[in-house]
N, C-alpha and C positions, 0 to 999 in steps of 0.2 A: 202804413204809418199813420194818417190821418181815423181809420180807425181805430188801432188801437189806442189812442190818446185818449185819456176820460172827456173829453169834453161833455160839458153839461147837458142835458136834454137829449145825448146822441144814443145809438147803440155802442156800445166800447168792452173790451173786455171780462167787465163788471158786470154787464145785464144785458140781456137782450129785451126785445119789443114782442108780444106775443105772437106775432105773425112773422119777426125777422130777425133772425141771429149773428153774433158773430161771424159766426163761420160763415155764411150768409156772403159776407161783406168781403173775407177772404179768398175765399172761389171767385168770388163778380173781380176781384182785384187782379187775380190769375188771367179769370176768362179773358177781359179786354185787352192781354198781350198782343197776339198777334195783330189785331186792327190797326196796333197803334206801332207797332214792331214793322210794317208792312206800308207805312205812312206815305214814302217817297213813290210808290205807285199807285196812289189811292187819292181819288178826293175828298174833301171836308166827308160831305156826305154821306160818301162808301167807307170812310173811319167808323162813321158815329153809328150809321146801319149795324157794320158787321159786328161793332162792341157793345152792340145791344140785345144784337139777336145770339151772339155767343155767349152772352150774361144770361139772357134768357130760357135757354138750353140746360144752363146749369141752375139757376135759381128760378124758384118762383117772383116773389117778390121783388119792386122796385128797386135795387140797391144801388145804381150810381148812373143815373140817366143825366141827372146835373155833373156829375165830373167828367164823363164821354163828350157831354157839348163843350164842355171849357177843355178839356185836354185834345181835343181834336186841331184845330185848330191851333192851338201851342205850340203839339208836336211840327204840326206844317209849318210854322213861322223857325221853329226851330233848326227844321230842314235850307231855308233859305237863308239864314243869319250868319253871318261871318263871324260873327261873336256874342256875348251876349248884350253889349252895348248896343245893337240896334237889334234887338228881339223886337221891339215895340214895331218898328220900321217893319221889316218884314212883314210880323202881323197885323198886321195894316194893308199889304199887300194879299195877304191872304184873304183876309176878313172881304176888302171888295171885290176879288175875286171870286167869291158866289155865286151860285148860279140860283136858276129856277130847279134845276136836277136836282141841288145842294137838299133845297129847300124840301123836296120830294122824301128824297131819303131817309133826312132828318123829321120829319113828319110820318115818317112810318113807323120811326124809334120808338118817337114819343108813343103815338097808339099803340106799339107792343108793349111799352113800358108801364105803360098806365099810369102815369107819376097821379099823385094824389090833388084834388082840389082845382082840377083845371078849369072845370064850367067851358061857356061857349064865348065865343065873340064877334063878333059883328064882322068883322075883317080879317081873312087869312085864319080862320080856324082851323085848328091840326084835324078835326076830322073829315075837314076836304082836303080836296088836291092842289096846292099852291099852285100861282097864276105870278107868282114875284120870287125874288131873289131871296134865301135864308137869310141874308143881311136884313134886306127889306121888311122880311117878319119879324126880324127880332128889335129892329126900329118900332116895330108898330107896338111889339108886345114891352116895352123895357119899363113902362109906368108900372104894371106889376105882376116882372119876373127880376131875380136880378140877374140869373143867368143872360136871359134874353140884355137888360144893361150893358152887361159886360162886353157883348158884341156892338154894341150902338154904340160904345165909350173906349173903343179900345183896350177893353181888360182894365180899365180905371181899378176897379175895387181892388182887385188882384196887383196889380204893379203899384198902389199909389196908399195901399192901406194893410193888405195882409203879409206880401212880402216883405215892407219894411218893419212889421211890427214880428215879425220870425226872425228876421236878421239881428233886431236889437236884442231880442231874445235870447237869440242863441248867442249875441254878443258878450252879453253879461252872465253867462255861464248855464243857461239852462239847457235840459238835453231836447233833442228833436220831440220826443212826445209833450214833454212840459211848453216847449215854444211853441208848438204846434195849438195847445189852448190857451197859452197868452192871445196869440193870434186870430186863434177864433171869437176870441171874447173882446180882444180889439173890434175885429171887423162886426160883429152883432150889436158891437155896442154904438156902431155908429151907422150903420145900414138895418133897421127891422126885417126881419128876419121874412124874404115872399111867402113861402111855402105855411108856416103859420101865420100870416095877415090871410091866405086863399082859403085854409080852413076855418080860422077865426074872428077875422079881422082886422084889422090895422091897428088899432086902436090896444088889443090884444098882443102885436107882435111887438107893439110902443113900449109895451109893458115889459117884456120879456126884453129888450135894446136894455132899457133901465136897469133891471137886475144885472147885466152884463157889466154894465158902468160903473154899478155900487162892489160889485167883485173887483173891478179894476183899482178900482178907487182904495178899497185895503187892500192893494199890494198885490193880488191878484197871482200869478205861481209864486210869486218872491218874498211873502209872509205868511205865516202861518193863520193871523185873521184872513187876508185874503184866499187861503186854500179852503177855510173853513166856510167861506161866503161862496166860493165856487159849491161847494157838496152843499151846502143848505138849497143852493141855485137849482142843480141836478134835482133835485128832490121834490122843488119846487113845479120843474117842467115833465118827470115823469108821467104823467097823466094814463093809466089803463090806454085810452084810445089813443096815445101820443099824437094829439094834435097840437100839442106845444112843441114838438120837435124841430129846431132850427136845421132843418138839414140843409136848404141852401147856403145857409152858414159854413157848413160841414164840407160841402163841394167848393165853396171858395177856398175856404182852409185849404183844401186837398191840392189847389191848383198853385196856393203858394207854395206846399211842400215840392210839387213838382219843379215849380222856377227857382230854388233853393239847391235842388239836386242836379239842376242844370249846369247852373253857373257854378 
């Protein structure tokens, strides 16, 4: 679902990226069933592992190593909530419930996955062997990842920015793929986009938040200037090397469709 949505900058059923396809996006959507189908005997860890290395199996490239980390842990809060009114609660219980294993695991993903623009860092770098808890890494990394955020925030962006602006969406008549890029163009436009500030830089992703905000700003799926400001936007961020590609945008998105279909 989150794929196929045109959203600006992304892969969608309109174009692919020269190294990554639709279809691409489809398989990796299939593959991470089981990991996540399998959730209730599995740790955070052992989710994100197995949905990476069964992505990997079938695809080459990157396709959703940011949506395995947010859905991992969802799925687990999901498992332990009575309802959906204390999903947060739960994952909360989950979230500190980490371990150093967690972190292990999740650190083997990443290097299989190879996500783009990671460079090194002084503390807890994924090409060593953590010595802390995966909570604890993604405290240290959340200045800039926003995946990494999301676990330091309890899912903030996701519960407090993308689900509500899906909901109102789809309140006022739009279909799941149309609310799906209200929602991402919501959330970009208020969070700069990690994955282009790592290739780019910040100043770069500031730029691309902005466009997000001027689509909004006409009306955004709900007029026709605003549809027209979306595709001029697209057009804007395709770049050959798509280093203007918002995809952690893309995995937030995907983690609201998922609390969407929840509840």
């Amino acid at each position: 679902m989150e794929v196929c949505a045109r959203k600006p900058g992304n892969v969608s059923r309109d174009h692919d990226f020269s190294d990554t396809s639709f279809e691409d996006f489809l398989i990796s959507a299939i593959a991470i069933g089981p990991a996540l189908e399998n959730a209730a005997e599995s740790r955070v860890g052992q989710i994100i592992w197995q949905a990476a290395s069964d992505t990997r199996r079938l695809v080459r490239p990157n396709t959703n190593l940011g949506l395995i980390l947010l859905l991992a842990p969802l799925v687990k809060a999901c498992l332990g909530a009575s309802c959906f009114g204390n999903m947060r609660q739960s994952l909360s219980s989950v979230l500190n419930a980490l371990s150093i294993e967690d972190a292990r695991l999740a650190y083997a993903a990443i290097r299989l996955a190879q996500p783009g623009g990671l460079g090194q860092v002084s503390e807890a770098d994924v090409a060593e062997e953590p010595s802390i808890t995966l909570l604890r890494a993604m405290v240290l990394a959340q200045n800039r990842d926003s995946i990494a955020s999301e676990y330091a925030t309890g899912f903030s962006i996701t519960f407090e920015i993308g689900l509500p602006a899906l909901k109102q969406a789809l309140s006022e008549g739009a279909d799941l793929s149309n609310a799906a890029v209200q929602a991402y163009l919501t959330i970009l436009g208020r969070i700069p986009d990690t994955l282009i500030a790592r290739k780019r830089g910040f100043e770069t992703a500031r730029q691309v938040s902005l466009h997000a905000r001027e689509a909004l700003g006409s009306g955004g799926i709900f007029t026709s200037r605003g549809q027209e400001a979306i595709l001029e936007m697209d057009k804007r961020l395709l770049d050959p090397s798509h280093t203007l590609n918002p995809g952690t945008t893309a995995d937030l998105t995907g983690a609201a469709i998922f609390l969407v279909l929840i509840e």
